[in-house]
N, C-alpha and C positions, 0 to 999 in steps of 0.2 A: 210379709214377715220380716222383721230385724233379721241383719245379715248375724249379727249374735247371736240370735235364738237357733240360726239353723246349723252356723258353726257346733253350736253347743250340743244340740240333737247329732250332729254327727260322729262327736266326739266318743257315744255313746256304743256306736259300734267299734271302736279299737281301744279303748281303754280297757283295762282291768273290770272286773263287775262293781267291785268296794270304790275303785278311786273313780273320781268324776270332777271337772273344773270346766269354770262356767267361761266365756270368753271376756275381753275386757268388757267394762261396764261401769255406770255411775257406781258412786257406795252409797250406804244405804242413806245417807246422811242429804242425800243429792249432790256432794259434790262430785266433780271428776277426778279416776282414779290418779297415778302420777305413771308417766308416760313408760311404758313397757312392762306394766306390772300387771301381775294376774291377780285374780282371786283363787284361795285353794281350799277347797271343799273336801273332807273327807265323807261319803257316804256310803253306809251300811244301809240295806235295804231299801235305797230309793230317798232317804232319811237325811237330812245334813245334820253330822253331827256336832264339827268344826267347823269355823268359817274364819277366815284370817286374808292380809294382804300382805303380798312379796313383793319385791322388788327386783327383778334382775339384778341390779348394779349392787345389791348390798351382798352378793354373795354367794355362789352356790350351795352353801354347806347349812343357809337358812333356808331353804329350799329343799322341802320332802315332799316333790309334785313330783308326777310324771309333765307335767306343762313346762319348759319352761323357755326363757327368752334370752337370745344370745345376741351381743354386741360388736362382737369381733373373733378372730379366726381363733383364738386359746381359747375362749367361751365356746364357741362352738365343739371343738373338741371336748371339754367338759364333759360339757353337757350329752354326748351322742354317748359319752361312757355310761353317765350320772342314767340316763335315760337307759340304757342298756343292762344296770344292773336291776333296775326297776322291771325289766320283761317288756318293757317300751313305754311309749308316751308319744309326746308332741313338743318338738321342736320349732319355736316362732323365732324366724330370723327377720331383725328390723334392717330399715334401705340400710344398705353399705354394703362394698365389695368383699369378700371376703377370700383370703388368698390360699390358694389349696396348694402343698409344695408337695407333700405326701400325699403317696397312696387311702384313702379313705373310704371305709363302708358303713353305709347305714340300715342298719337291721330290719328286715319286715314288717317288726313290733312298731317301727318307729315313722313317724308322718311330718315331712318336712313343711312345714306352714312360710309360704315366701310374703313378706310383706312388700307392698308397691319400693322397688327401687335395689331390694337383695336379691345378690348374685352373689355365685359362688366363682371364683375367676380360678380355676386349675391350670398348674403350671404344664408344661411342655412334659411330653411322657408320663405324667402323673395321671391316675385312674379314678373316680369315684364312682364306686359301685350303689346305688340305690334299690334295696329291695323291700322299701316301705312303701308309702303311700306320698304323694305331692300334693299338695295344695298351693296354685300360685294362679296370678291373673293372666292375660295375652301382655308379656312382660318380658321380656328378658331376665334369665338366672341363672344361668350358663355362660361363663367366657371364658377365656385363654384358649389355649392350645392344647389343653390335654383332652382326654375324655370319659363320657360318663357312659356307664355301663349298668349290670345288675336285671333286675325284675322287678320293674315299680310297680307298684299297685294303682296304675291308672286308666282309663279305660278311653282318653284321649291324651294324644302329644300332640304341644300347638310349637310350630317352628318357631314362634314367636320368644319361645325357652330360649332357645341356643340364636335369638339375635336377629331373627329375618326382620324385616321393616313394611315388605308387603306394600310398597311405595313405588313401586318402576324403576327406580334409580340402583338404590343399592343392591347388588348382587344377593340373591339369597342362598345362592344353590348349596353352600356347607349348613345353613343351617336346617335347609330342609332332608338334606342325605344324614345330619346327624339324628334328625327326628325320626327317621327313617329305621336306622342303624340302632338304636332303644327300644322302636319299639317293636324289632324283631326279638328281641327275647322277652318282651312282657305281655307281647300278642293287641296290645295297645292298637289303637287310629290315630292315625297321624291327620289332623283336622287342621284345612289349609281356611281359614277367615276368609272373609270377603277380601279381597286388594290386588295388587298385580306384583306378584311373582318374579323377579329378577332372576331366572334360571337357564344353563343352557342344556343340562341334563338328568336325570335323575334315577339312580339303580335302585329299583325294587329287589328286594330281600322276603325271605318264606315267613309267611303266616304274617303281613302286611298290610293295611286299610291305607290308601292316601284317597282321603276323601275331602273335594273341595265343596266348602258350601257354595251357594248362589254368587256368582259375583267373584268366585276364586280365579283367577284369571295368571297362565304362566307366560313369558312374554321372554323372548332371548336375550341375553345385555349385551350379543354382538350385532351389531347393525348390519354386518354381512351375513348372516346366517339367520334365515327367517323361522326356523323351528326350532322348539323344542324336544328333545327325544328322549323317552322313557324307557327304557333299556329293564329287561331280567333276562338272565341266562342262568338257568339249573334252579329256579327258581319256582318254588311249589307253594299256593295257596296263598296268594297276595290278591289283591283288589285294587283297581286305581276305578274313581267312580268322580262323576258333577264338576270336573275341571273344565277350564276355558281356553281358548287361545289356538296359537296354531301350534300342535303338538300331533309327534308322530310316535310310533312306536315299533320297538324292535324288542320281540320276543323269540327266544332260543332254548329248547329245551327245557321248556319248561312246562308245568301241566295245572291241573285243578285252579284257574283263574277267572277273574271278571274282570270284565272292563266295561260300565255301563256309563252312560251319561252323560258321555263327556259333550260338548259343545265345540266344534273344532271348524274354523273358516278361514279360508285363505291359506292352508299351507303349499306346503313345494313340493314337500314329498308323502311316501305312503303307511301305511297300519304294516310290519310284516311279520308272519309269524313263520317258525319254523321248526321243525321237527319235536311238536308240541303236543299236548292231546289235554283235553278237558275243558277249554277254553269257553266260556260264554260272552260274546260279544255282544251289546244290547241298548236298543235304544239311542243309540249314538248319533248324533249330530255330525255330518261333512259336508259343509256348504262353500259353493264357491269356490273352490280349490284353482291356486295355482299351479297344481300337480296335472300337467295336460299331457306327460308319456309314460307314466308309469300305472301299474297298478294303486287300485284306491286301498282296499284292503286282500292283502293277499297272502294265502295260507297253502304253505309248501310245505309239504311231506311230515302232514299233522293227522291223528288221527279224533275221533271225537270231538269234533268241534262244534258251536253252535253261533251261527252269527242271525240275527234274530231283532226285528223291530230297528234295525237303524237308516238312517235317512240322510241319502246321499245324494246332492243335487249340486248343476251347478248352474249358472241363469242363465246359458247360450247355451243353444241344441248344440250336440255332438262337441260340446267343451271347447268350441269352435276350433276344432283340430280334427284328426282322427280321418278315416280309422287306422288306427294303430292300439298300443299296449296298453292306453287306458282306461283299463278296464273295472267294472266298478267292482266284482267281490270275483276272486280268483281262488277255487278251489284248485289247486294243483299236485298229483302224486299225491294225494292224501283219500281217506277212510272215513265210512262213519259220520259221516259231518253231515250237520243243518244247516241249510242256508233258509230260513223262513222270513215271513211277513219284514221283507224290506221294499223298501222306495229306493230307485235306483234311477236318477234321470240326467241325461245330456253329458253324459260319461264319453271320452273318444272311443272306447274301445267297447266291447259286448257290457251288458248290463250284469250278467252273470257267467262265468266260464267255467263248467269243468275239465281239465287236461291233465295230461303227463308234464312231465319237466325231462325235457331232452338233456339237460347237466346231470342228471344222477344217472350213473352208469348202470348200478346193480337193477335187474330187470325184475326183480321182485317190488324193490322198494319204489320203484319208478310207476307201478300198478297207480290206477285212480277208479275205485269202487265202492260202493254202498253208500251212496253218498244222494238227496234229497236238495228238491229246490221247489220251496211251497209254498202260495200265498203269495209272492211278490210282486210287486206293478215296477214294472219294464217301460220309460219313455224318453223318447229321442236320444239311445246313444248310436253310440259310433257304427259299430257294428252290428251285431244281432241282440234280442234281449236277451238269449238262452244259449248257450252253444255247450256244445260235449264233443271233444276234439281228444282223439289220437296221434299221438304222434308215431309211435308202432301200432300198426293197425290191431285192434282191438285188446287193446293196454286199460282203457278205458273203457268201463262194462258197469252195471247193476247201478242206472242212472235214473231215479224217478223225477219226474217235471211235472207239477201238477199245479192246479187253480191258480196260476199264474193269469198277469194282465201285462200284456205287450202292445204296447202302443206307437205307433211312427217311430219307428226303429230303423236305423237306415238300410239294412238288407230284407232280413227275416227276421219272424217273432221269436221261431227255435229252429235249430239246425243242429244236426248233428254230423261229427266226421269218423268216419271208420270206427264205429261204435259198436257194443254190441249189449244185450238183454237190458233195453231201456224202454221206458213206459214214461208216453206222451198224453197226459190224460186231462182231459176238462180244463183246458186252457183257454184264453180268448184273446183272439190275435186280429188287428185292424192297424191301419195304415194310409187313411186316408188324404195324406196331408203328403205323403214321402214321393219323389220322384225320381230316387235312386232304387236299384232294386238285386235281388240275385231269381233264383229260382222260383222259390215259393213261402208263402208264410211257414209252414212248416217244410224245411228242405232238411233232404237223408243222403247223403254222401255215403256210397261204397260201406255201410251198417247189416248187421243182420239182427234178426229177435228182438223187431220191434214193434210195440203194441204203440198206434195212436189212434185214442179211440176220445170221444165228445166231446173234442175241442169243438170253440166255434169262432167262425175264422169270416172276418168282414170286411169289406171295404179292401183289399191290399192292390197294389202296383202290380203283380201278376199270379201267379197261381196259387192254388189255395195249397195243397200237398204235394209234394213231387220227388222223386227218388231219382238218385243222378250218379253218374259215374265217378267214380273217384281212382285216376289213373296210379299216384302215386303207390296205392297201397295192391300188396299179393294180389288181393281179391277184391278188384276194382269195381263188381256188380254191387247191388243191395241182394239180399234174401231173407226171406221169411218174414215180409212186413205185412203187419195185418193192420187195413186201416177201415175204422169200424165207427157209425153210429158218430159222423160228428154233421156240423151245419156249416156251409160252404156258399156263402152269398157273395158276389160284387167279386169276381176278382179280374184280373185283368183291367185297373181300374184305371189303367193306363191307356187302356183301348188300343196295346203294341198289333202292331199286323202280323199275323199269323204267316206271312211269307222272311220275317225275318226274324218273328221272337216265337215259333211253333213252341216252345219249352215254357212258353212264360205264359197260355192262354189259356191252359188247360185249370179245369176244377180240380182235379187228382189226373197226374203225370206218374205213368208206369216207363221211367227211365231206365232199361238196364235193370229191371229187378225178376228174382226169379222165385219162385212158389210162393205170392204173395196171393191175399184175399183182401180186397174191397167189397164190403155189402155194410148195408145199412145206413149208407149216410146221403146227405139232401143236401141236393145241389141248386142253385136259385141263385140268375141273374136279374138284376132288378137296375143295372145302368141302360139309361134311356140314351136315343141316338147313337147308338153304337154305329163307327165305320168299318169294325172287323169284327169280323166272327169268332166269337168263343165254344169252347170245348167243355162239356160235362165229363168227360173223362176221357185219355189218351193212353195206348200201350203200345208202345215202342217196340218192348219185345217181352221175352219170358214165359215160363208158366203161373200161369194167374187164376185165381178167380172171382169173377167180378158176377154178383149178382145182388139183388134186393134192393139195389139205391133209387132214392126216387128224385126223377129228374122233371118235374113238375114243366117246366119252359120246352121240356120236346128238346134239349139241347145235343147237340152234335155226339156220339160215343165211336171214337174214331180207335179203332185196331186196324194196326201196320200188316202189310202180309207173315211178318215172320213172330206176330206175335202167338202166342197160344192160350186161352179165351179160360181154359176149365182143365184141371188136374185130371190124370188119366186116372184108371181104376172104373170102381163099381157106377162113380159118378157121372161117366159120359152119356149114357142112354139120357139120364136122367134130367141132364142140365141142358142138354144142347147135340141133335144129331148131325149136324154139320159142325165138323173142327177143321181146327188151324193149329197142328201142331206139330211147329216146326221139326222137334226132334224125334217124332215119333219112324221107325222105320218102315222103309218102303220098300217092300220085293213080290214079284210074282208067287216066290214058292216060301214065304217066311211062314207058313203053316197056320196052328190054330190061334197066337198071341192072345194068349189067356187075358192078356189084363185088359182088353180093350173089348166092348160088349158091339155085339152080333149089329149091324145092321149101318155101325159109325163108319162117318165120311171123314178123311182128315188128310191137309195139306203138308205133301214134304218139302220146305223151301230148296233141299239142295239138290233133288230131283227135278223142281217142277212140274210137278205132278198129283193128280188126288188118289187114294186109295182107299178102297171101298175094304170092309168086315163083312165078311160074309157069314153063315153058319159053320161052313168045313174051312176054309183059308180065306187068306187076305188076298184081294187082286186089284189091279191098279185100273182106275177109270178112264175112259176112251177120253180126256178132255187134256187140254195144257196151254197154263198159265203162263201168259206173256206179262213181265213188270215193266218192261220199257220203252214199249209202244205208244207211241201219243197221238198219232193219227193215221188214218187209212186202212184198207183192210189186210189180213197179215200177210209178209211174205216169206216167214216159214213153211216150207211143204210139208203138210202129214198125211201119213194113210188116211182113204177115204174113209170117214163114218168117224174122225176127231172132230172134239169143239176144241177152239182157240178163243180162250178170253181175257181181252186187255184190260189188266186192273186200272192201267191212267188213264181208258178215257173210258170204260164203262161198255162198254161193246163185246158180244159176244159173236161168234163167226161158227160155221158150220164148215166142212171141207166133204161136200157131197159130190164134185165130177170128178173123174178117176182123169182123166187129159191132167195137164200144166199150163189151160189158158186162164186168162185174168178171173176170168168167171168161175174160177174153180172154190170160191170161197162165197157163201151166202152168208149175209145178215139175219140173224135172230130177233125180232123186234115182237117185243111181249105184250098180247092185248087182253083184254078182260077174260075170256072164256079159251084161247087158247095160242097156241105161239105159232105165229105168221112166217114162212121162212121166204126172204127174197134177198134175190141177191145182191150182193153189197152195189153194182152199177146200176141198179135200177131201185135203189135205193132215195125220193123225193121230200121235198122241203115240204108239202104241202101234205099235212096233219090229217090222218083220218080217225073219226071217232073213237072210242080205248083204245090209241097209241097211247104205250107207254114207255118210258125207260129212265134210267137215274142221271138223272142232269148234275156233272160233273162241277158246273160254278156254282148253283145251289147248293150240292152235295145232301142232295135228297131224290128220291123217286117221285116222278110228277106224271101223270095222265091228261090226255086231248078229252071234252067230255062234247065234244063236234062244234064250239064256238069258242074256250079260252081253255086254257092249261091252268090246272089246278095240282096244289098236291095233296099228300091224302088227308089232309085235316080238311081240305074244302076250299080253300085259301086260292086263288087268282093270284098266277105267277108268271114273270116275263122271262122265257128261255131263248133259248137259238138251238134248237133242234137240229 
């Protein structure tokens, strides 16, 4: 289509309904018109009923259009009156500068038509307010020093108006802030062309679009200063979207924003938002950054936020720094927020962080709650993929983690520190490449009210869950963590010796945690040649309950003496009639202790001692527990008719002669059909058929079957009895 035809069709919406003029064009005669003249068409119903040619130059006063064409700054005025008493029209300004010393507005009615080369150049403090429509090319039409103001009717500003060149050389930054600055009062887009950008800052303003197309590239014109920086402060309902470069951004108070698209490599520093809410961040591009101590993007004391699909990487593991603070999205002191479906790789510091901000005093605002981390793949940063960190212990609370991908992350998958009502759920955590390490792929520092349940956890440097002390904070145990229903293969994949990394070998490590439940999850080593022995499951200490898991490999299920195995109440009969519960009390005459069912056995570690539930009272059992004995038979003296049994080396003693000779102590040595008592000196190396007892270096129960030693799966095994 003729760029006249569609002039002309346009013209059709701001005209009067009667008046209509066609754009230049041949006449009818074929020749061409003469230079800046129109045609003027009077039409009543669509109908021409007059047809004539004008001329600019011959005159305004021949001239009953609303079209018409102005040569110089007094035609201009004219005409904006001539046009204004008309109820509007269409002003064509031909090239040439034209000098604005006065104040000037142009009416709504009224559409300023720029031909290639006119400008309007406004002197210093002088205003031109536009609240018609513009028609002009990626041109310059805007100069001097004054400015233009109003409500155009445009539905893009190209900085190109007010002068940019979009060439790397020439500075653009005034004319893209004056693009800017228009088109917050006409709600316009500021549309950055393809080119590069000469800027070294740029203030967004409310109700804003800076949208670059393909190819829009901003680049700093100081050669010391390698970013860009986009700055709003109190700034509501702007967009910055599809830019290039290294650009950073500092937002302050500000709310209902986007920022999608942007394509950003190589800068020095970080995205930061602050005390903001509404934000959606998206899609973004941060490659390669030379930002190796700070956070990437990081959002303090904001509330509803949403950072979502952007993709952060840099091409050396661990940012070849770290760990330290560079961390790839920092939710910090803030509410409400999303962090979803990002890529976050070889960042120095954790992949993702939620924490407090130890700078803001007020202990309300300091809170970090309700806040989601979904969908993400987590690989090779600095620190953890996931962490939820208190700085006052449990500041940081109502923390979901879900369908995350954590990959060779240099400690753990997810960790959390003095946390509390957080849910670790369907995550998948592996590591098989890492040989840095901390606790466990999911490690719980000094937390309570925590659900992690059907993550599946592979391949890692050492333990699969494990709960740990956290001294700094009041309540430096874990409690109330339920870990439920997840898959626990390969860990320990480090193959550390259990004589100096016990914390790191274990499937699930019950560190210091108190009324926790473990059931329902599977545990499966499948590392071939192992030179140490791994652990299906460890408890240190606490009240726990540990039941339902399936441990397919027969793997070790190692409880400490002062741990406690199953919750008291109605559940003891039921789960387990031998306890180990440390705090449960022990007295001859503590009477009928309702909560404990008729017939349980349970260990008091500060007594040393077991005590038996009877039907009428509790009373304490003729037997007592030696923890520190490691060889030979005891030399504690007890009344005649105690057992004496050393838990470190597996040996049980009788104390049957009432004398204080050596022989006052018999060995208990357990055989198929019934228990052999002889005394510990007459005690021989040489194996009689079901001999048995629990061989302390295996750390299993093994039987003589009268030619080799087996244990009880059938297995031929080498002891020293």
């Amino acid at each position: 289509m003729r760029k006249s035809a569609k002039f002309s069709r346009a013209m059709r919406a701001v005209l009067p309904a009667c008046l209509m003029i066609s754009a230049v064009r041949s006449s009818d005669d074929g020749k061409d018109l003469p230079k800046d003249s129109i045609v003027k068409e009077h039409r009543m119903d669509e109908k021409a009923t007059i047809s004539g040619l004008s001329d600019g130059s011959n005159g305004l006063n021949q001239l009953n259009l609303p079209w018409l064409t102005v040569l110089d700054t007094q035609t201009l005025t004219e005409s904006l009156s001539k046009l204004k008493s008309y109820g509007g029209g269409v002003l064509v300004l031909s090239k040439g500068s034209y000098a604005i010393s006065q104040d000037m507005t142009v009416d709504a009615g009224i559409m300023l038509h720029f031909l290639p080369g006119a400008e309007l150049n406004i002197s210093k403090g002088k205003t031109v307010t536009i609240n018609g429509k513009i028609s002009a090319g990626r041109s310059r039409i805007f100069a001097g020093q004054g400015m233009v103001r109003g409500q155009p009717q445009v539905d893009a500003i190209a900085p190109q108006w007010f002068g940019a060149s979009a060439n790397g050389t020439a500075n653009d930054a005034a004319a893209i802030q004056s693009s800017i600055d228009l088109a917050a009062a006409s709600g316009a887009d500021v549309m950055l062309e393809p080119g590069v950008y000469s800027v070294d800052q740029i203030i967004m303003k409310n109700n804003v679009k800076l949208i670059g197309k393909t190819g829009a590239v901003l680049q700093s014109p100081d050669p010391k200063v390698s970013d860009v920086i986009i700055r709003a402060t109190g700034v509501h309902s702007f967009e910055v979207a599809g830019l290039e470069g290294k650009i950073d951004f500092f937002v302050a108070d500000s709310s209902d924003f986007v920022i999608r698209d942007m394509k950003v490599e190589g800068n020095s520093n970080g995205w930061y938002f602050y005390r903001s809410s509404g934000g959606y961040i998206a899609g973004n591009q941060l490659l390669n950054l030379n930002n190796k101590t700070e956070r990437i993007i990081y959002v303090n004391d904001c509330e509803y936020m949403t950072i979502e699909n952007n993709r952060i990487k840099n091409a050396v593991l661990f940012n070849g720094v770290g760990p330290n603070l560079n961390t790839g999205i920092n939710v910090s002191s803030s509410i409400h927020c999303k962090v979803l479906f990002n890529h976050v790789e070889n960042c120095g510091g954790q992949g993702i962080l939620f924490d407090t901000n130890i700078g803001i005093t007020d202990p309300k605002e300091r809170l970090c709650y309700s806040n989601m981390a979904m969908g993400n793949t987590l690989i090779g940063n600095g620190q953890e993929g996931i962490t939820a960190f208190s700085s006052q212990q449990y500041e940081t609370y109502d923390i979901v983690i879900t369908n995350n991908i954590a990959i060779n992350n240099r400690y753990n998958g997810i960790e959390l520190w003095g946390v509390r009502q957080i849910v670790v759920e369907s995550n998948s955590i592996s590591a098989p490449d890492m040989k840095q390490f901390s606790f466990g792929a999911i490690n719980i520092f000094a937390s309570k009210d925590v659900i992690v349940n059907g993550n599946s956890i592979d391949t890692v440097p050492t333990s699969g869950i494990a709960t740990a002390h956290g001294s700094q904070y009041p309540e430096p145990n874990c409690s109330n963590i339920i870990i439920t229903n997840n898959r626990i293969q390969t860990w320990n994949n480090l193959d550390l010796s259990p004589v100096t990394s016990h914390d790191q070998n274990c499937g699930i490590n019950l560190f210091d945690a108190e009324f926790s439940v473990v059931q329902g999850n599977i545990l499966v080593d499948t590392k071939k040649m192992r030179k140490n022995t791994v652990k299906a499951i460890s408890v240190v200490s606490g009240h726990n309950l540990i039941r339902g898991n399936v441990n397919p490999g027969n793997l070790l299920i190692d409880d400490h003496t002062e741990a406690d195995q199953v919750w008291v109440g109605a559940q003891l009969a039921e789960r387990n009639p031998l306890l180990r519960m440390s705090l449960l009390p022990g007295d001859l005459n503590n009477g009928n202790m309702a909560a404990i069912d008729a017939g349980s056995i349970w260990y008091n570690h500060d007594k040393l001692a077991l005590f038996y539930k009877g039907y009428l009272k509790t009373m304490v059992a003729p037997i007592y527990i030696n923890e520190n004995a490691t060889a030979g038979y005891p030399g504690e003296d007890f009344t005649p008719g105690y057992f004496n049994y050393q838990s470190r080396t597996g040996k049980l003693y009788y104390r049957g002669k009432p004398d204080n000779s050596n022989g006052k102590y018999s060995e208990i040595v357990m055989r198929d059909k019934f228990i052999n008592l002889r005394r510990s000196t007459e005690v021989t190396k040489t194996p009689i058929a079901g001999d048995t007892y629990y061989d302390t270096n295996l750390k299993k129960p093994v039987y003589f079957d009268g030619t080799n030693w087996r244990d009880y799966s059938g297995n031929i095994v080498r002891v020293t009895p």
